[in-house]
C-alpha positions in Angstrom: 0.0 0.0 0.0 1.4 3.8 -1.1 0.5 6.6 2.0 -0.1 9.5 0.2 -0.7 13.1 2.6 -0.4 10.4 5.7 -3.2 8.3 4.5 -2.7 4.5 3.3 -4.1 4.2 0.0 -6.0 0.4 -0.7 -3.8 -2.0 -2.6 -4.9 -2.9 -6.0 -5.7 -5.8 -5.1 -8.7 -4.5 -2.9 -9.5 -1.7 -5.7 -10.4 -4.6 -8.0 -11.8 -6.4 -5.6 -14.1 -3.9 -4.6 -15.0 -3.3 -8.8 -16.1 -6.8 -9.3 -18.2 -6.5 -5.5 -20.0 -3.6 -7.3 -20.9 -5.3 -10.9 -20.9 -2.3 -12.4 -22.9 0.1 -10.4 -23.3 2.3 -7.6 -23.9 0.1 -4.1 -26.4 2.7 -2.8 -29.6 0.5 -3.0 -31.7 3.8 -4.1 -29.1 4.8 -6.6 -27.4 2.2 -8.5 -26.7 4.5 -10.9 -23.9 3.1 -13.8 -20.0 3.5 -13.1 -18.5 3.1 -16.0 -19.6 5.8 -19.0 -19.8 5.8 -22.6 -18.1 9.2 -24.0 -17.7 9.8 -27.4 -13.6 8.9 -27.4 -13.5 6.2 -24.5 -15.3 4.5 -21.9 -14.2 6.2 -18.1 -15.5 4.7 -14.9 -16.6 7.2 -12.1 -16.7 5.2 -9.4 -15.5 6.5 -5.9 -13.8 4.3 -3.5 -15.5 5.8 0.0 -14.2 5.3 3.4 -16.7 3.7 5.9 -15.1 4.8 8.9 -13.0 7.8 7.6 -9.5 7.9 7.0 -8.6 10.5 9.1 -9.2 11.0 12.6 -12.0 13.8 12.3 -13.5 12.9 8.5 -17.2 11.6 8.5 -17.5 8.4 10.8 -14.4 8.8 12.4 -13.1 6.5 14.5 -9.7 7.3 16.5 -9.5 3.8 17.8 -9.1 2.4 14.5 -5.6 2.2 12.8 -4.4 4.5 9.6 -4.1 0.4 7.7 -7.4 -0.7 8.7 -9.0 1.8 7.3 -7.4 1.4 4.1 -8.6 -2.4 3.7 -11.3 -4.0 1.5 -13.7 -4.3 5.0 -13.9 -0.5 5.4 -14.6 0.6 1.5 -17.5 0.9 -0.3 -17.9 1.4 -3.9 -20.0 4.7 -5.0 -21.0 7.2 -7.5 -19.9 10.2 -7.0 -23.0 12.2 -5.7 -23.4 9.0 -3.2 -20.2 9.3 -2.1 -20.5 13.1 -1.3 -23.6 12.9 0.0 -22.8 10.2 2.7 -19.8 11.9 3.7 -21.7 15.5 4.1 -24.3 14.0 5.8 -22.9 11.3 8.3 -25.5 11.3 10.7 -28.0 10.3 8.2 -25.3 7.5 7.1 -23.7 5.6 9.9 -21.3 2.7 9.8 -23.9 0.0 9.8 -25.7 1.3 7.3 -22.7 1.3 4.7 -22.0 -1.8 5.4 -25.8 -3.0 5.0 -25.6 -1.4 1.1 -22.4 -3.5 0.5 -23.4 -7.0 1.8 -26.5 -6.9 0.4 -25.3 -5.3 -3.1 -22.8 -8.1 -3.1 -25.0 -10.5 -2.6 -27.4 -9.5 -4.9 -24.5 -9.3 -7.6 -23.7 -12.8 -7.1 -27.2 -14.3 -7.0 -27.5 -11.9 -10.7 -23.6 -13.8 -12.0 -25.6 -17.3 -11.7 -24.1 -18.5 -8.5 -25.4 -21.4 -8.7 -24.6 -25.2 -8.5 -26.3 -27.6 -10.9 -26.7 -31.2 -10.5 -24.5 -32.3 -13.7 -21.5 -31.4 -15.6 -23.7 -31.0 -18.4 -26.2 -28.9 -17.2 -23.5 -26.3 -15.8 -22.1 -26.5 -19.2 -25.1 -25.3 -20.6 -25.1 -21.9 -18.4 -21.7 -21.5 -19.0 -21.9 -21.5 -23.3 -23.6 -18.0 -23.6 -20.9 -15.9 -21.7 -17.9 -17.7 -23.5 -19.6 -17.4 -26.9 -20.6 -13.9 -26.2 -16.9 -13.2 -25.4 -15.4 -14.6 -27.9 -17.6 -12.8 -30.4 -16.5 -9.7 -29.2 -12.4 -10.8 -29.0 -13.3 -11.9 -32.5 -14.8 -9.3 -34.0 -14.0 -5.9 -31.9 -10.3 -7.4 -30.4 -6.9 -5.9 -31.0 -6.3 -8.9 -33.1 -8.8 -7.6 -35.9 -7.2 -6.0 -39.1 -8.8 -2.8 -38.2 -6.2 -2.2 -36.2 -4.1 -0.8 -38.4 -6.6 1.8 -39.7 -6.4 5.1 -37.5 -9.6 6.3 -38.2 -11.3 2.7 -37.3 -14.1 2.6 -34.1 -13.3 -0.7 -33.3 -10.8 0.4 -30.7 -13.5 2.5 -28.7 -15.9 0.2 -29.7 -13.7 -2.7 -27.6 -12.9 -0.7 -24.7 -16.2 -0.2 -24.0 -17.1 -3.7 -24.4 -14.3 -5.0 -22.0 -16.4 -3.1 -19.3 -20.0 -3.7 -20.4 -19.5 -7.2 -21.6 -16.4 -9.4 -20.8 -15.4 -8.5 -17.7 -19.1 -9.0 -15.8 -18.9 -12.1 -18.0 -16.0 -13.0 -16.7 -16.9 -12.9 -13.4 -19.8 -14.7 -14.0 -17.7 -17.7 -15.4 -15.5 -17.5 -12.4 -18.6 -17.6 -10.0 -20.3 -20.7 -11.8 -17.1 -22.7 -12.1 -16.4 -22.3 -8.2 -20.1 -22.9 -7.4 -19.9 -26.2 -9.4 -16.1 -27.3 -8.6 -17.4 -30.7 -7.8 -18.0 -31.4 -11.7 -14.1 -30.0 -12.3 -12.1 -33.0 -13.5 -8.1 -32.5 -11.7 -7.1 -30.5 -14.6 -10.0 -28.3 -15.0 -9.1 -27.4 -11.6 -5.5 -25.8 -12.7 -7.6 -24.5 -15.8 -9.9 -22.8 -13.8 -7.3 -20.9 -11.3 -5.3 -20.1 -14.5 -8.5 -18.3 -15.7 -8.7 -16.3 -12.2 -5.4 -15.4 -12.9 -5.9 -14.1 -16.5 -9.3 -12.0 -15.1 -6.9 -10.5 -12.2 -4.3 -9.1 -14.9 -7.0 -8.6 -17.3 -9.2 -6.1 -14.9 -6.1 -4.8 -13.6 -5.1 -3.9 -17.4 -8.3 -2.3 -18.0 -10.0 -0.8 -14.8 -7.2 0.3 -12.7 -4.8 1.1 -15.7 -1.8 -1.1 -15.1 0.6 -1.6 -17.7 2.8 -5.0 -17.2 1.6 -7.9 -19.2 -0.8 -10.2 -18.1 -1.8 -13.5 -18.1 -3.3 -14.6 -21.0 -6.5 -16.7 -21.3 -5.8 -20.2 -21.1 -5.7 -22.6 -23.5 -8.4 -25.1 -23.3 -10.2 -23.0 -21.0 -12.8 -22.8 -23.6 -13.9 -26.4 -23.2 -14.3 -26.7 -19.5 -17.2 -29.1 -18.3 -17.7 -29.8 -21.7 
């Protein structure tokens, strides 16, 4: 973690792993507005990652008996919209601890209940609800990816057009994948198993890439990741 004007920032770890808590949209059950926006040139996200109990010792909720780290962990954030955000923090009183943290269970679990978490009784029939989401991706890899010849024409869409679909499409699909494989591990053969963590990996570097603006070189996605359960 970086500490930036004596505050701990999250890790990037936690910044991700508050995105994929969020699905997309604001955790405020009476908001839910969208995060991530279409512009005309790119797609931006304007999500806020909001403090619970504040960061410093006299912000909104504070709480002097809890350390500068703690603070700074995935337990104590909250994923918001901007006007959310400022509104909880100007009007604490209205907003207390337990309240925050209500929004975020229950958006989580909504999320996951809405990514198919779900185990079915046979390999084949998990197989079944994965095949949209992979096909759906690699439609898009296919047809909008940096792998198409329209790369090399400057004045293409495609590029926008692919960045936008990498949040609106692929990554919630991805995590979708990732939740139905782990609710249905007990239909992963031994390698499917090392498949399937190779795929976590690859939507780790991948999100990190693309929401948080990293630059190393990820994973890739696996090879025969395409046929698992089949």
């Amino acid at each position: 973690m970086t500490c930036i004007n004596g505050r701990i920032q999250p890790s990037n770890t936690t910044k991700l792993r508050l995105f994929a808590d969020s699905g997309g949209y604001c955790s405020n059950p009476s908001c839910l507005a969208e995060l991530f926006v279409d512009t005309d040139d790119e797609v931006i996200h304007v999500g806020e990652i909001a403090h619970v109990i504040s960061a410093g010792d006299s912000g909104p909720r504070a709480d002097t008996r809890t350390t500068a780290e703690d603070r700074s962990q995935y337990d104590n954030l909250i994923l918001l919209c901007p006007t959310c955000h400022t509104i909880v923090d100007k009007a604490e009183s209205s907003y207390p601890v337990d309240l925050l943290l209500t929004w975020k269970r229950n958006h989580k679990q909504v999320k996951d209940e809405a990514f198919g978490s779900r185990m079915y009784e046979s390999r084949q029939e998990a197989r079944k609800a994965l095949d949209p989401m992979l096909r759906e991706n690699q439609f898009i890899f296919s047809t909008y990816g940096p792998m198409t010849d329209e790369r090399f024409n400057p004045e293409s869409t495609l590029p926008r057009l692919w960045r936008r679909k990498i949040r609106t499409k692929i990554i919630p699909n991805n995590r979708k994948i990732l939740s139905l494989c782990d609710a249905n591990r007990s239909h992963l053969l031994p390698e499917e198993e090392m498949l399937l963590e190779a795929f976590r990996q690859h939507v780790d570097d991948f999100e990190a890439k693309h929401l948080l603006g990293v630059e190393e070189h990820g994973s890739r996605f696996p090879e025969g990741f395409d046929a698992i359960l089949a």
